[in-house]
PAFILO-312414 format. One line per 8 residues: number of its first residue (from 1); their letters; for each residue x, y, z of C-alpha. Coordinates in steps of 0.02 Angstrom, whole numbers, m for minus. Layout:
REM residues N
NUM	a	X Y Z  ...
***
This chain:
REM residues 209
1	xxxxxxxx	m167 1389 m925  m275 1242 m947  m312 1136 m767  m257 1000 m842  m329 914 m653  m511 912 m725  m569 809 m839  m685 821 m961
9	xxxxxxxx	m831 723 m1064  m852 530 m1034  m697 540 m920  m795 648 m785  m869 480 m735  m694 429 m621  m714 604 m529  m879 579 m482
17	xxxxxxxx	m826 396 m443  m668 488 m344  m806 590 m240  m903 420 m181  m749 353 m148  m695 504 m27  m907 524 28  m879 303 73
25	xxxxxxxx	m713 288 145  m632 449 206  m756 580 269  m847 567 427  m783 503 614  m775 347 552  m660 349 395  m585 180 356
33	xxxxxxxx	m439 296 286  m394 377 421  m394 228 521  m268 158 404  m151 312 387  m126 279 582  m122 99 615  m56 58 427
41	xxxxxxxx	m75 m90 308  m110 m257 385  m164 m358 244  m212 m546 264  m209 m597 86  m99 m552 m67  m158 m559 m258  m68 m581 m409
49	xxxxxxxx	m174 m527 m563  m176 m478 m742  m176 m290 m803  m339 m319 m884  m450 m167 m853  m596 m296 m842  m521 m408 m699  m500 m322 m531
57	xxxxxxxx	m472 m406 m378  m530 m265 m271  m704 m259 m365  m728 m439 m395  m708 m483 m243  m791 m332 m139  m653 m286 m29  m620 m119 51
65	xxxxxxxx	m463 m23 66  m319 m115 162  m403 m305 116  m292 m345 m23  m115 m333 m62  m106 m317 m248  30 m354 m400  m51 m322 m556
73	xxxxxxxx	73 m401 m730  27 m436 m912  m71 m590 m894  m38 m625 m707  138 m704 m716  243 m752 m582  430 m771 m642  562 m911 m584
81	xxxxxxxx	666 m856 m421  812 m736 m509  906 m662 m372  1028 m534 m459  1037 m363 m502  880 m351 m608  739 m244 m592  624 m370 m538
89	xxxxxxxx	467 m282 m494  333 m448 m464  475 m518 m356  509 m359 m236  287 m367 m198  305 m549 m189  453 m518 m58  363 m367 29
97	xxxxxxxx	206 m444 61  255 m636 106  420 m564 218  370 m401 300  172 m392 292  145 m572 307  9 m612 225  m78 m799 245
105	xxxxxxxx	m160 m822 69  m85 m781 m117  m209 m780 m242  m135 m817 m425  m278 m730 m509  m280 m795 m708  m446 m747 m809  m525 m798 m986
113	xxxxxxxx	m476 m695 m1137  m309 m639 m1086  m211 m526 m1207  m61 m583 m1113  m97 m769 m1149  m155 m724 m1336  22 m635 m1379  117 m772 m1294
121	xxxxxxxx	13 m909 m1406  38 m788 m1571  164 m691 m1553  161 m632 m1748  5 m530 m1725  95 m420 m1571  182 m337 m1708  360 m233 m1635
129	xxxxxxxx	346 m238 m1448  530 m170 m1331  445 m297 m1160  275 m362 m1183  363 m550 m1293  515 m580 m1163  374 m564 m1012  259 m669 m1061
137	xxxxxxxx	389 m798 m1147  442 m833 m952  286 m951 m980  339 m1121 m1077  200 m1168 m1171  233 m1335 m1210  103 m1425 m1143  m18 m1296 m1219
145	xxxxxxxx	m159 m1324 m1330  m141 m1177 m1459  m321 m1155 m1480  m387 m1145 m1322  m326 m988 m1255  m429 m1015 m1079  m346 m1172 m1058  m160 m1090 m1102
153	xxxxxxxx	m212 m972 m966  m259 m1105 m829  m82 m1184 m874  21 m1014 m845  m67 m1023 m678  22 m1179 m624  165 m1132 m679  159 m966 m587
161	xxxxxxxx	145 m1106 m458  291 m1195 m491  397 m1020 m489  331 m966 m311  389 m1122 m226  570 m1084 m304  573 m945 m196  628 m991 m30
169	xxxxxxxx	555 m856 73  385 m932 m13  441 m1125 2  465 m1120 194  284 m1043 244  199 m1147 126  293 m1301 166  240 m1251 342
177	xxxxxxxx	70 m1222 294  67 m1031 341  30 m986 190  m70 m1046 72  m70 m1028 m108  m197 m1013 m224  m256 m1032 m415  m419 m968 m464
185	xxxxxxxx	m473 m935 m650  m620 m782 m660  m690 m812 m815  m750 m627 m870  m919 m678 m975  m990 m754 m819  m897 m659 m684  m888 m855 m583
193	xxxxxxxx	m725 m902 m532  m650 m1070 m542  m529 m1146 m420  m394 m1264 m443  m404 m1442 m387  m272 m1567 m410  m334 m1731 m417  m248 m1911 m423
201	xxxxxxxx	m141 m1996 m566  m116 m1801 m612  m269 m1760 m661  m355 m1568 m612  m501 m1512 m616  m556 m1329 m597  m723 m1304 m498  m821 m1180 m447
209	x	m782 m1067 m300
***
C-alpha cells in the first residue's frame, strides 16, 4: 500500500519546512515545545484573520509558537452576539480566548484583495455555494463603495467591531480597558499594514503601523 504520509513533487517543500520547524522549535534542551506542552498556552494577544493562504498572522508578524491565539474565517468576519443553539465556531474562540486565556489585545486582521469581500460585493460570479453567501452576507454593505473592494474590506472591519462589543464578555474588558481591540488592514502587494484611527466629526483615517 501506498504511504500516503509522504508526499511527493512540489509538495515535498512543507516536509522539509516540517523538519526546520522540528530542527527550530522542538529538538534540543531548549525546545520552545516542550516548554509549552508543560506550562501550556498563555497567549497575550488574540487574532481574527481571513483564510487567505497569503495573509498569516503568525508569519507576518514573526511570532513563535504560543504568541498568538488565532481564528482564521472567510474574509475575517466577526458575527453579531447569537447566543443559541448554533454551531457558532468564531464565537466559541472569541469566548475561549477573551474568558479562559485572557488575552489583552484582539487583532481584527482584514487585508487587500479579499475573496471573501469580492463574493460578498458580487455575489453572481460565486456561482452555487451550500455556506460561503450566508457568511459573508453577516456583513451589511450599505455604506460600501462597490468598486473599491479594499475599501469594502476596511468597512467589514468596523463592523466586526461593532459585533464584538455586542458580546458582553467582550463589552466589559474593553469598557474597562483590559482589553483592547484592534483593526489593522495588511495590504498583501506591499506587505505594510495599516491601522485604524478614528478621528473627529466621524471621519477615519487608516495609517501606517
Amino acid at each position: 500500500m501506498k504511504n500516503l504520509g509522504i508526499l511527493t513533487g512540489t509538495t515535498m517543500d512543507i516536509q522539509e519546512g516540517y523538519q526546520r520547524f522540528r530542527r527550530k522549535y522542538a529538538l534540543g534542551d531548549r525546545s520552545i515545545m516542550a516548554g509549552l506542552s508543560q506550562v501550556g498556552q498563555k497567549p497575550q494577544i488574540m487574532v481574527v484573520a481571513c483564510c487567505d493562504a497569503r495573509v498569516d498572522p503568525a508569519l507576518i508578524l514573526q511570532c513563535d509558537p504560543g504568541d498568538l491565539f488565532v481564528v482564521r474565517n472567510v474574509a475575517n468576519i466577526v458575527p453579531p452576539y447569537t447566543c443559541d443553539k448554533g454551531h457558532h465556531g468564531v464565537s466559541a474562540a472569541l469566548e475561549f480566548g477573551i474568558c479562559f486565556l485572557k488575552v489583552k489585545h484582539l487583532i481584527l486582521l482584514g487585508h487587500s484583495q479579499c475573496g471573501g469581500i469580492q463574493a460578498l460585493i458580487n455575489r453572481e460570479s460565486l456561482g452555487e455555494n451550500d455556506f460561503i453567501a450566508p457568511w459573508v452576507s453577516i456583513i451589511n454593505k450599505d455604506r460600501f463603495n462597490l468598486h473599491d473592494p479594499d475599501a469594502c474590506a476596511k468597512l467589514a472591519l468596523e463592523q466586526s467591531f461593532q459585533n464584538c462589543k455586542q458580546f458582553p464578555w467582550i463589552q466589559k474588558p474593553f469598557m474597562q480597558k483590559t482589553l483592547s481591540i484592534h483593526l489593522w488592514f495588511f495590504d498583501i502587494r506591499t506587505g505594510c499594514i495599516f491601522t485604524h484611527n478614528a478621528e473627529k466629526q466621524g471621519e477615519t483615517r487608516w495609517i501606517p503601523l
